[in-house]
N, C-alpha and C positions, 0 to 999 in steps of 0.2 A: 504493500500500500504506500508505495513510495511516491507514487503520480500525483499531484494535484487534481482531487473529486472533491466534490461539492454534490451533496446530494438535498433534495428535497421532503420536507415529511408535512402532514399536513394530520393535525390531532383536533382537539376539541375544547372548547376556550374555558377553562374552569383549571381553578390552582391543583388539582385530583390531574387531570388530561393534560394540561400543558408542563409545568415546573419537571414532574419528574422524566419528562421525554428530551426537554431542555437540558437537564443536568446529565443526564448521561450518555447525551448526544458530545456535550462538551467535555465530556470524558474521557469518552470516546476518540475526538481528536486530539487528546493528549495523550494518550498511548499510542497514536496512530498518525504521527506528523503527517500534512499533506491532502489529510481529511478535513472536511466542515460539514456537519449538517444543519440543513436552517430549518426550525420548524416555525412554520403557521397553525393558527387556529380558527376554530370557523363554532357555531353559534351550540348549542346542544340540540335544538331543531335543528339545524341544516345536516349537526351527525347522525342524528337520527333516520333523516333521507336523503340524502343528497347520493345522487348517482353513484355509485363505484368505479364505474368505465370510466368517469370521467374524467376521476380523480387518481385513475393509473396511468390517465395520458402525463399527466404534470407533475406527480410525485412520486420519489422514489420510496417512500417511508409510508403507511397509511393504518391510521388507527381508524378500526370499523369496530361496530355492531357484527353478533354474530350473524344473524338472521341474514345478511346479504351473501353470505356462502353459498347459497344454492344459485344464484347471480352469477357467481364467481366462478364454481362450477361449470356451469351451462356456458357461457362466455369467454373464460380466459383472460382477462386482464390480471389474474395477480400469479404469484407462483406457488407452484405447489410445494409446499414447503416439505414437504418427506420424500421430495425428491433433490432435495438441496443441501439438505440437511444433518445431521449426523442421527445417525439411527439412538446411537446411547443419550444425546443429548435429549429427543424427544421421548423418550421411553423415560428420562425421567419427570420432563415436562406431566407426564401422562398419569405417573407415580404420584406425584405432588400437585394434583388438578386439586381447586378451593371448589366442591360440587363439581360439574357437569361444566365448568369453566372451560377448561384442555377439549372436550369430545366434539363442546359444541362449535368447532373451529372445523371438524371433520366431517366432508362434505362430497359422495360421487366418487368416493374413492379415495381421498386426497385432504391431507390438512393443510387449510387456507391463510390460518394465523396466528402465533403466538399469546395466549392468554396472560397480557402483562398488567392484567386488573379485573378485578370480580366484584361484583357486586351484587346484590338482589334487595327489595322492599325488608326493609326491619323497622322496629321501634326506636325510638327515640325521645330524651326528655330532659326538662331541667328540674334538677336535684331540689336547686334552690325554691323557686316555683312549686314542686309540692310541697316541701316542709310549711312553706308561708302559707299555702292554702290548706293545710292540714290533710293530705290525702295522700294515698299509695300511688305505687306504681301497676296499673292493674295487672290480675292475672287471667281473668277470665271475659269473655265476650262483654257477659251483663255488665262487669266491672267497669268497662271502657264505654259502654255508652250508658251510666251513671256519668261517668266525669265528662263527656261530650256534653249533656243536659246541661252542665254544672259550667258552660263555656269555658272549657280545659282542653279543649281537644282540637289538632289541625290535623288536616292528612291532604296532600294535594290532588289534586282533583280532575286537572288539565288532561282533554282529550287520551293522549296515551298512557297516562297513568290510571285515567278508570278502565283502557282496556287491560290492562297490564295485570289490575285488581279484578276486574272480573272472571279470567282467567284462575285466578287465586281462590276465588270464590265458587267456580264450578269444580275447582277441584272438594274445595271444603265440603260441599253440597253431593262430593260422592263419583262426579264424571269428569276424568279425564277431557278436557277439550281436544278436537280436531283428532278424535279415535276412529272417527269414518271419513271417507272420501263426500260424503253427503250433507253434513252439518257440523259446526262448531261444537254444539251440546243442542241437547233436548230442549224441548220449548220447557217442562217441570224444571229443569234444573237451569237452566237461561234464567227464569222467572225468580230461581228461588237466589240466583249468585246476584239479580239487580235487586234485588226487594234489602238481602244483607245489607250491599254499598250504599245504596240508596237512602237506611235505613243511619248508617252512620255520619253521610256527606251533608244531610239533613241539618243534622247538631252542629254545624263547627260553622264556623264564618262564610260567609259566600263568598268571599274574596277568591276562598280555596280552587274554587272552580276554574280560574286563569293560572294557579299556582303549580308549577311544576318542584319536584325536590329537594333543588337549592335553592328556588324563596322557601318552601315550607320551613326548612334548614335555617336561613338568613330570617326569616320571622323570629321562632322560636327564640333562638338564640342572642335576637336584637336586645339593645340595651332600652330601647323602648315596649319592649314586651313584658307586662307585669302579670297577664292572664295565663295564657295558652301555653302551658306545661308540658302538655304529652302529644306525638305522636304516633300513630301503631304503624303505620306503612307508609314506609317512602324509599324509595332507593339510598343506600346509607352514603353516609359521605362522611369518612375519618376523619377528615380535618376538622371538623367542627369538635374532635372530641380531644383535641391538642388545644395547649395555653397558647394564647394571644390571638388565636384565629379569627375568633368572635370577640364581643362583649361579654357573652358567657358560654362554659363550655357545657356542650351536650355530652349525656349516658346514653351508650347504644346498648340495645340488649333484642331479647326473642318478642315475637310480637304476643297479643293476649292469646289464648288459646280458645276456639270457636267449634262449638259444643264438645268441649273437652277435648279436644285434639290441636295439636300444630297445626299454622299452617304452613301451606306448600306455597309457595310467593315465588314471582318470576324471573327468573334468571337474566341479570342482566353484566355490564360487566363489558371490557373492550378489547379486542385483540392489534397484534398487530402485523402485518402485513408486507409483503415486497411483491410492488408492480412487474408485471412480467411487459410492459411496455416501456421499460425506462433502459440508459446503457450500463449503471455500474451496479449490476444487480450483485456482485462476487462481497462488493464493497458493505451495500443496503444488507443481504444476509448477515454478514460479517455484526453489523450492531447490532440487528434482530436478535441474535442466538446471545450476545453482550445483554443489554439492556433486558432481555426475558431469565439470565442467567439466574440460579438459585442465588448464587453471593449477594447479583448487584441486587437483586429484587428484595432480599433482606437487609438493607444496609442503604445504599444510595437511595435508591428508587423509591421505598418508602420513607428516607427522611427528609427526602426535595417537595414532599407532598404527595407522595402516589398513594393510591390502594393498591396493594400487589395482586399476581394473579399466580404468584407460588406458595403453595401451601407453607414452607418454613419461613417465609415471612409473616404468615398468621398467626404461626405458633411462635414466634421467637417472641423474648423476656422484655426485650429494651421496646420494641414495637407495642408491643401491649402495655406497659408502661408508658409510651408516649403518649397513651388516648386511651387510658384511664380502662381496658382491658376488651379496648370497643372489636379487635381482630378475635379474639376467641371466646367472647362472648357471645358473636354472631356466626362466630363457623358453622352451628348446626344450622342453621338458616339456609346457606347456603349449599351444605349439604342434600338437602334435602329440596331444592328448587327447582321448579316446573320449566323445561326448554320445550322452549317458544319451537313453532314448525321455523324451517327454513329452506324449502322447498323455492325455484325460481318461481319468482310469482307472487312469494308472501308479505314480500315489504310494499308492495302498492293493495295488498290487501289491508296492512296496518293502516298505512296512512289512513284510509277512509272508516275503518273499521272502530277505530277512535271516538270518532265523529259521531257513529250511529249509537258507540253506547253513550256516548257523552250526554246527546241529545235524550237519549231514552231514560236515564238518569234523570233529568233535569226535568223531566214531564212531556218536551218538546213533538215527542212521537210516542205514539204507542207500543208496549212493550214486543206484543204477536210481530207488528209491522216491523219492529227494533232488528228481533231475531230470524226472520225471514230475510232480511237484510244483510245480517250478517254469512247465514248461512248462503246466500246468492253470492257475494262477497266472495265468500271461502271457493266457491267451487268454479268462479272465474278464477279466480288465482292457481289453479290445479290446472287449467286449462293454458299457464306458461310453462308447467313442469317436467324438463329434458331431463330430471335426472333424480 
């Protein structure tokens, strides 16, 4: 790597997605004279959808969602990474997957990207906030919408996090969603996952309803927030649980439990990626296999701000010390998390599919109309399915 590269990465604008891609990209060219990599960042909407192909035409680096693998798959734009790669290094990637983090990167035969961050919906709260208002940290369903009544309660609400939660919710309710080529879930159990959400999204501010994860986060946490204590589901976000991050820091833990069982919340979490349209692809692997490394993802990667997506950085002592024990507090959480389809096809079925339960939540359409909706939805999206 003696040549002068400069390669491109393009991540996702939040101190989680950008800082630790930063830092050990600049690491990187200090082991590696000669190299630079420059990352950009782009909105958490625009990661959410924004093309694949298009962003294998212009960058060498690319942190995606999993879900656009079956894309990726069918198309070719990125590289197949277990053909690149070192067999022992993935096998331990595979070894050390936080949940279904590592599998759900494997896509048509082929893994698409390295899991160098995991996430999925968890709890969250300020410590302080209940003591002042005299209340626990709930354990059970009834528990948490007692304190929602009680104006204690946020959870965000924005188009794909109620689908994300409805999802959660037909599992709770008994059925796996997207188990047939036919329908998402049953009309009984469609009915009974929106009546739950519904049931909760109710109680808490209306604000919630434009609010995605990091306001829920950035609410709670403000130094103007004297009410709203608890969260049960949101995509978790470490940083809030380190000093100085916030005004105040949040406790991450399991969410309440819904008719006496866990739940199963959806897998989310970002991998990363090498363009198979770009020239220094020897170079771009070369950081991939760096930056997803056990060391650095223990060490650097989580202390520039990342969530990692290597299990011994979940477990390790100093990590869970920074954030007050918020990495293996929530490990069973993500253990145990619902992956999302990702069939070519599925991410323009989100997009819209947001929308309908959003609106169906809110009263805006009727429920039968909501879920016939969706299930039409589901089964064009099957109809781009090459793989």
């Amino acid at each position: 790597m003696s040549t002068s590269v400069q390669l491109r990465g393009m991540t996702w604008g939040h101190t989680r997605g950008f800082l630790p891609v930063v830092a050990t990209a600049q690491r990187f060219g200090e082991l590696n004279p000669g190299v630079e990599i420059v990352w950009e960042k782009r909105s958490l909407k625009a990661f959410e959808e924004f093309p694949v192909e298009k962003l294998a035409a212009d960058y060498d680096l690319i942190v995606l969602d999993h879900p656009f693998v079956g894309y990726a798959a069918a198309h070719g734009p990125l590289l197949p990474l277990d053909e690149h790669l070192p067999a022992a290094f993935l096998a331990d990637q595979a070894a050390n997957s936080v949940g279904a983090s590592h599998p759900s990167y494997t896509y048509g035969g082929h893994h698409w990207a390295l899991a160098i961050d995991a996430a999925t919906p968890v709890a969250f709260w300020r410590e302080d906030l209940l003591a002042r208002h005299g209340v626990a940290v709930p354990r059970t369903w009834d528990d948490l919408l007692g304190l929602a009544r009680a104006g204690r309660v946020e959870i965000p609400a924005a188009p794909i996090n109620c689908l994300m939660n409805f999802y959660t919710f037909c599992v709770a309710h008994g059925e796996t969603p997207f188990a047939t080529r036919e329908r998402v879930a049953s009309a009984d159990t469609g009915r009974a996952a929106l009546a739950s959400l519904r049931e909760l999204i109710s109680l808490c501010d209306p604000g919630c309803w434009a609010r995605n994860p990091i306001a829920s986060h950035d609410l709670v946490a403000s130094a103007a927030n004297t009410q709203v204590a608890y969260c049960p589901l949101a995509y978790g976000y470490s940083n809030y649980a380190r000093a100085g991050y916030a005004a105040h820091r949040l406790t991450f833990g399991e969410p309440p439990l819904h008719r006496g069982a866990p739940l199963r919340t959806t897998l989310g979490g970002t991998g990363l990626a090498v363009s198979a349209l770009r020239p220094h692809r020897a170079t771009a692997l070369a950081y991939a296999q760096f930056a997803a490394s056990a060391e650095i993802q223990r060490t650097l990667y989580t202390a520039a701000g990342g969530q990692p997506g290597h299990r011994k950085a979940w477990t390790d002592a100093d990590n869970n010390a920074l954030t007050g024990g918020c990495f293996i507090r929530t490990l069973p959480v993500l253990d145990r998390a619902f992956l999302r389809p990702r069939h070519n096809g599925y991410m323009a079925f989100q997009e819209h599919a947001g929308q309908v339960v959003h609106a169906a939540l809110r009263g805006q359409t009727d429920e039968a109309s909501a879920l016939n909706q969706l299930d039409a939805l589901y089964r064009a999206s099957l109809g781009n399915r090459e793989n």
